[in-house]
C-alpha positions in Angstrom: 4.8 1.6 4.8 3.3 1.7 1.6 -0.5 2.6 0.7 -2.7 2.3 -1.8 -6.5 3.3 -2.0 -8.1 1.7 -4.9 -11.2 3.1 -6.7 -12.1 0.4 -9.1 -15.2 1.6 -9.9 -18.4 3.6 -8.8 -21.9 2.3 -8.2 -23.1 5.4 -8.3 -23.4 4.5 -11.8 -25.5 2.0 -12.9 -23.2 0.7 -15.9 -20.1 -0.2 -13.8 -22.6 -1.7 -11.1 -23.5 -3.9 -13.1 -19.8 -4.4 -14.6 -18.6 -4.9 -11.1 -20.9 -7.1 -10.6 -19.7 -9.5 -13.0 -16.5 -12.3 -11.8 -14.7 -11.7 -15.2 -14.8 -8.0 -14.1 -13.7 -8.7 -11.1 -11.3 -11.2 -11.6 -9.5 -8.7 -14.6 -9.2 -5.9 -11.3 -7.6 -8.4 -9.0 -5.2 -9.4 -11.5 -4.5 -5.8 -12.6 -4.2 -5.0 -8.9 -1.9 -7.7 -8.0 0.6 -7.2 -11.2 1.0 -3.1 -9.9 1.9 -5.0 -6.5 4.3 -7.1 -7.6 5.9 -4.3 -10.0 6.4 -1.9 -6.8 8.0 -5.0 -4.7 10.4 -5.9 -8.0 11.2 -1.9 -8.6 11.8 -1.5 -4.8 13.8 -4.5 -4.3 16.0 -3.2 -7.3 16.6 0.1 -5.5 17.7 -0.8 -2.1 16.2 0.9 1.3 14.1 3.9 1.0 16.5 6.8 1.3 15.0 8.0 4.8 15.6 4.7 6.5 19.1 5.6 8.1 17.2 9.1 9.2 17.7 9.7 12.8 14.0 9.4 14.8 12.0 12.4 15.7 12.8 13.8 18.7 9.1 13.4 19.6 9.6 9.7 19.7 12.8 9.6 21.1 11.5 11.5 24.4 8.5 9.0 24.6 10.6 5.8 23.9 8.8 5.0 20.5 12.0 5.4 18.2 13.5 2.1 19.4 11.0 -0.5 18.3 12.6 -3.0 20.3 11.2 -1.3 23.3 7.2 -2.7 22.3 4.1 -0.6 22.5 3.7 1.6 25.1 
């Protein structure tokens, strides 16, 4: 599963507070944010499954039932 942690600004200091601060600001982050989002989904989609998806599971998870999904939460 894919991650991101976003730092679009510190508040530490006082100029991008106040930038921050401001809808236009925030609005021109979101967009910026959601446009890198939808790149990764296009670029991915155009690639096919992640290489390690046909992987066998660890054997960690095999022994405690948690490499077949299907089986739920234990």
């Amino acid at each position: 599963m894919p991650a991101v942690l976003l730092e679009a600004g510190s508040i530490v200091n006082r100029q991008e507070e106040l930038e921050l601060a401001s809808p236009e600001r925030r609005e021109l982050i979101s967009a910026a944010v959601v446009a890198a989002v939808e790149d990764f989904c296009r670029t991915r989609a155009r690639r096919g499954p992640h290489r390690f998806a046909k992987r066998a599971p660890h054997p960690a998870l095999v022994r405690t039932g948690r490499a077949n999904p299907a089986a739920g939460a234990r």
